[in-house]
N, C-alpha and C positions, 0 to 999 in steps of 0.2 A: 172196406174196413167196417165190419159191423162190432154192435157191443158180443153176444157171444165170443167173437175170436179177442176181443181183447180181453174176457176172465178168462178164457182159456190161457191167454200169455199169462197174463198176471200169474195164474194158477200152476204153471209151468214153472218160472218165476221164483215163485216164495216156495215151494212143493225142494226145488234143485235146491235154493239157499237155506232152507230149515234141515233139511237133513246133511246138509255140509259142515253146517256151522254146527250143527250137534254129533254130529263125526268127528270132527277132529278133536276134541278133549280126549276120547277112548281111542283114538289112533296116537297120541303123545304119549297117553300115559303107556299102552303095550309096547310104543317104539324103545319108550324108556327100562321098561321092564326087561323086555331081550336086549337090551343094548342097539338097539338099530339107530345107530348114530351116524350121523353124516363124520366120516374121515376126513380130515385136512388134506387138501391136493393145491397146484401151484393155480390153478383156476376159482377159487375161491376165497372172496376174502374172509380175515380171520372170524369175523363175528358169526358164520353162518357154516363153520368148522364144529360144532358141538349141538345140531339141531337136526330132529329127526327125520329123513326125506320122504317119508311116506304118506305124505299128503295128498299126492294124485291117488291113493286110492278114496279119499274121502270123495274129491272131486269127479272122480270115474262113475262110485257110487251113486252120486246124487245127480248126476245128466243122464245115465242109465234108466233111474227109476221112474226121475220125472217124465223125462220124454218118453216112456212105456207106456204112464200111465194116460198125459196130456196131447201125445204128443202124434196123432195119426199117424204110426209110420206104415199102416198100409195104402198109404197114400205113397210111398215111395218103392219105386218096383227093385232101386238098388238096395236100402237100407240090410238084407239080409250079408249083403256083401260088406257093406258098411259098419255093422258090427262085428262081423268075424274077425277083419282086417283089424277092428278097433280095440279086442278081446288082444289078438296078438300079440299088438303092441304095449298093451296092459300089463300083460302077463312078460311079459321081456322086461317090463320096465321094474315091476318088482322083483325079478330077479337082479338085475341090475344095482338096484337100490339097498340089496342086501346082500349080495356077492357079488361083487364088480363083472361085466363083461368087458371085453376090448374094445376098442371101437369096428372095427371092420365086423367082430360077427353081430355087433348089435345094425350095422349100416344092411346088411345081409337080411336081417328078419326087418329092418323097414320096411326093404325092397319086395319081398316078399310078401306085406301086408298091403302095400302101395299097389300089386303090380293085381291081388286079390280084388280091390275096390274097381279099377282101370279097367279090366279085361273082363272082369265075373260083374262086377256092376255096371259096368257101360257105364263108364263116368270118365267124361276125356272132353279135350275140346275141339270141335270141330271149325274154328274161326281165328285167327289173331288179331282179329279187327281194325287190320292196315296197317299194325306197325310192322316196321320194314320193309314197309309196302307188300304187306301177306294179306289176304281174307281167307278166303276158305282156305282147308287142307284135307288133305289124306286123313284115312282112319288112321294109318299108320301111323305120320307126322302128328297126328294131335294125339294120340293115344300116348305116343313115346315122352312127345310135351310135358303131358300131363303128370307122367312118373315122375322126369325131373323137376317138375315146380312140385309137387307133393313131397320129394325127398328133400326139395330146399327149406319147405317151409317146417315139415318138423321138424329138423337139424336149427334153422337159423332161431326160431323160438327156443328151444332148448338153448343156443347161446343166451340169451339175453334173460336167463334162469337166473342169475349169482346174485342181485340185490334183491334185497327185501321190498317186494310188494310192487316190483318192478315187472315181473314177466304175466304176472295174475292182473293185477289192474290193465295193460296192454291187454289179452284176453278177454276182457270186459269191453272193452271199447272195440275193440275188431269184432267181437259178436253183437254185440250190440247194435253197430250201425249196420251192418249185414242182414240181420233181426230185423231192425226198423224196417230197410228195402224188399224185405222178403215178404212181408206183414203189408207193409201198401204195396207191394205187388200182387197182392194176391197166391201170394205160395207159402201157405199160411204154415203145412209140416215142417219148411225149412224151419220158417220164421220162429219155431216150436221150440226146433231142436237149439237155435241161436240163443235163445232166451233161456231156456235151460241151463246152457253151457254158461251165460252171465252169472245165473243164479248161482250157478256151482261153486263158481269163481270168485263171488262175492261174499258167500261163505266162509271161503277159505282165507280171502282175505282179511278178515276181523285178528286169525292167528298168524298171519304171514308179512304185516305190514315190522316195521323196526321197533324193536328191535323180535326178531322174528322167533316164534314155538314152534312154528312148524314151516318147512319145505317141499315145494310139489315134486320134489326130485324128478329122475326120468322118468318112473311112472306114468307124474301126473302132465312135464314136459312136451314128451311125446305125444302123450296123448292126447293132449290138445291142441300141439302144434297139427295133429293128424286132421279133428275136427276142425280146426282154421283153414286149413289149406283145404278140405274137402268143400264148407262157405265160399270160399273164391273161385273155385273151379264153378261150381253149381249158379253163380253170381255172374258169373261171367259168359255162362253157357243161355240160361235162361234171360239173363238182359238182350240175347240175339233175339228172343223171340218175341220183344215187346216195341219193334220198332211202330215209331209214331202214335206210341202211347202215353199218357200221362209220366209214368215209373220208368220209363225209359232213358237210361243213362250213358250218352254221350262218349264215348272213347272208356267205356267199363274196363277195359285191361287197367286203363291206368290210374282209376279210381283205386281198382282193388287194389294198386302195387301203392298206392296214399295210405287205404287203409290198414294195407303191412308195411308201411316204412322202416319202424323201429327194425323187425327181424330180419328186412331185406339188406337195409343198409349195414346192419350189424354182420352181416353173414359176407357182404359185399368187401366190409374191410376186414373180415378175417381173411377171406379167401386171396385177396391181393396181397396183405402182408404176408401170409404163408409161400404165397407163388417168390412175391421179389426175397425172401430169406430161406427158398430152396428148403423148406419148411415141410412132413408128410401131411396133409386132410385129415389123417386120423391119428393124429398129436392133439393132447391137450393142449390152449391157447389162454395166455392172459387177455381173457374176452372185456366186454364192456363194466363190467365189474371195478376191474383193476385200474383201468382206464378211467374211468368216472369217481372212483368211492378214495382209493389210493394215492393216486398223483395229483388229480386237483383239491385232496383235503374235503370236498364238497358233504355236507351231509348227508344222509339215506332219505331222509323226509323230501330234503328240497330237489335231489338227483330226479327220485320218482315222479315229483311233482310237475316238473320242467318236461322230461319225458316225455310224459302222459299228456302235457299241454301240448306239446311239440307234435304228439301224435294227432291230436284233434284240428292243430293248426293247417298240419299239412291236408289232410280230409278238406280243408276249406279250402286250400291253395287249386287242389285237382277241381272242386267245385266252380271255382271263380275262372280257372282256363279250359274249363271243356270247351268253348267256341273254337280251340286252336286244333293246329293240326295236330294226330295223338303220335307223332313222334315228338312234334318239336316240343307238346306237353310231359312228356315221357322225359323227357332229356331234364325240364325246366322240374320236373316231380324229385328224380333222382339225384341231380345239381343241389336242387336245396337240403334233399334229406340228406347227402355227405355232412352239411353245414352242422349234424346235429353235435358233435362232438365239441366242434369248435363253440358252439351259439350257447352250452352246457358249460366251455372253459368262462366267457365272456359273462356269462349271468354270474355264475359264482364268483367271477373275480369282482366285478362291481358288487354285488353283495355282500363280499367281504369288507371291501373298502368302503362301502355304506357303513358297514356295521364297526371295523375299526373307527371313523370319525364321529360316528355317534357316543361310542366310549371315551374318547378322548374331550368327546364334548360335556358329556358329562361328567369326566372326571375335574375338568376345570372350573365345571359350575358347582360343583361340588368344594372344589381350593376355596372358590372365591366367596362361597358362603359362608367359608370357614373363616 
């Protein structure tokens, strides 16, 4: 880690956040002009039914430009395949966002951008690093791997889209710590592209937080569930090649799956609740949205906030058990992050009841001074 590579992040950094954050004013006010408004559907709660979803094109924008200009990618021999695939999904995502697609032919052009990165970039994984008792594999078995952890992660990010400043803050922090590992690793293009995508993100956040002007719609969903899930593969490929190094992390599959918890687990209990109510996969679902914002009454500020703490908590949790074996870590990673729903009921309800007795205490000191 030299000073150079860190004005380069920096630079990378504020270069993605300046042009995000001054993108989306002129992305609201044209969404407004053509009408490009977000429709009501049963997956969306009401507050975020009259706001315009074109925000991932700010944020597509500004990780584009930055990392062109910051960001070595001739340092990466897939990156040619890495933004075609990424163009794709762009360009599917704006149509989407202004004429609906179905979901099957939008799962169809993921797969088709996913399968462009995989096979045209050589980007697969060649290790499962013992869990289930697997290490090395086939090109086959890790290539095919590889499709379906990329199709899960921009799919399961796209869930966890419906709250404000919920799916963008998450985004910030999975690139960011990925960013951090990539930068003391010494793989400083990732590390480039990580921080860009924070920057992007962070941008968009100033107009995305509650009550929300703007949304990353599919767009901007997909497409950075795309770049997420391209950081873990690359994280988990490259963490094989630094054994008994300094940066060298310990059972990495199941770091990574800490540092996607939110998406994993969200995707996890959709995908079971669909199965036990004989439910299609490509049905809209009252996702974490409805579940979180809805039934527990819970705030937007305090939902995100807990989230987001939740997410950095669990990163610690994988930290503090790497000594273990990485299934029975994997088991104890996964165990906890189910708990996130419940541990969401449990905050909010003690904070309500905090805050109910606090009123009622002041309303009687209030009597008694009367």
């Amino acid at each position: 880690m030299v000073i150079p590579d860190l004005i380069l992040i920096i630079a990378a950094t504020l270069t993605a956040y300046a042009i995000s954050n001054v993108s989306m004013p002129a992305i609201i006010k044209i969404a407004e002009l053509k009408n490009l408004i977000n429709a009501p559907d049963d997956d969306h709660i009401p507050q975020k039914c009259n706001v315009p979803t074109l925000g991932g094109i700010g944020i597509f924008s500004a990780f584009i430009i930055s990392y062109s200009i910051w960001g070595q990618a001739l340092s990466m021999q897939e990156f040619p395949f890495f933004v075609a695939a990424l163009f794709i999904l762009f360009l599917m995502g704006v149509r989407d966002d202004i004429l609906k697609l179905n979901a099957l032919t939008k799962f169809i052009v993921q797969l088709a951008a996913v399968l462009i990165l995989v096979y045209g970039g050589g980007v697969y994984l060649s290790s499962f690093g013992g869990i289930f008792g697997v290490e090395d594999v086939s090109w086959l078995t890790g290539s095919l791997s590889t499709v379906v952890i990329m199709l899960a992660v921009i799919n399961a990010y796209n869930l966890i889209d419906k709250i404000d400043g919920l799916a963008g803050g998450i985004g910030v922090i999975v690139a960011g710590v990925f960013g951090i590992w990539f930068w003391g690793s010494g793989f400083l293009s990732y590390a480039l592209l990580s921080f860009a995508l924070s920057g992007a993100l962070i941008g968009f956040l100033a107009f995305n937080m509650y009550p929300a002007k703007l949304s990353m719609g599919d767009t901007g969903a997909m497409s950075v569930g795309f770049i997420l899930g391209f950081l873990a593969i690359e994280f988990i490929a490259l963490n094989h090649t630094l054994t008994n190094q300094i940066w060298h992390v310990s059972n990495g599959e199941v770091l990574a799956v800490s540092i996607l918890i939110v998406p994993v687990i969200e995707a996890l209990r959709v995908t079971l609740m669909r199965l036990n109510k004989s439910i299609s996969l490509f049905e809209v679902n009252k996702s974490f949205a409805r579940q979180v914002i809805l039934d527990m009454r819970i705030t937007h500020h305090n939902a995100v906030f807990i989230v987001w703490l939740f997410n950095l908590l669990m990163i610690g949790l994988a930290y503090l058990t790497m000594p273990l074996n990485v299934n029975l870590q994997l088991g104890i990673v996964i165990g906890v992050g189910i708990l996130i729903l419940p541990a969401v009921r449990l905050v909010a309800y003690v904070g309500q009841k905090m805050f109910n007795i606090r009123i009622k205490e002041t309303k009687t000191g209030s009597a008694g001074a009367g």
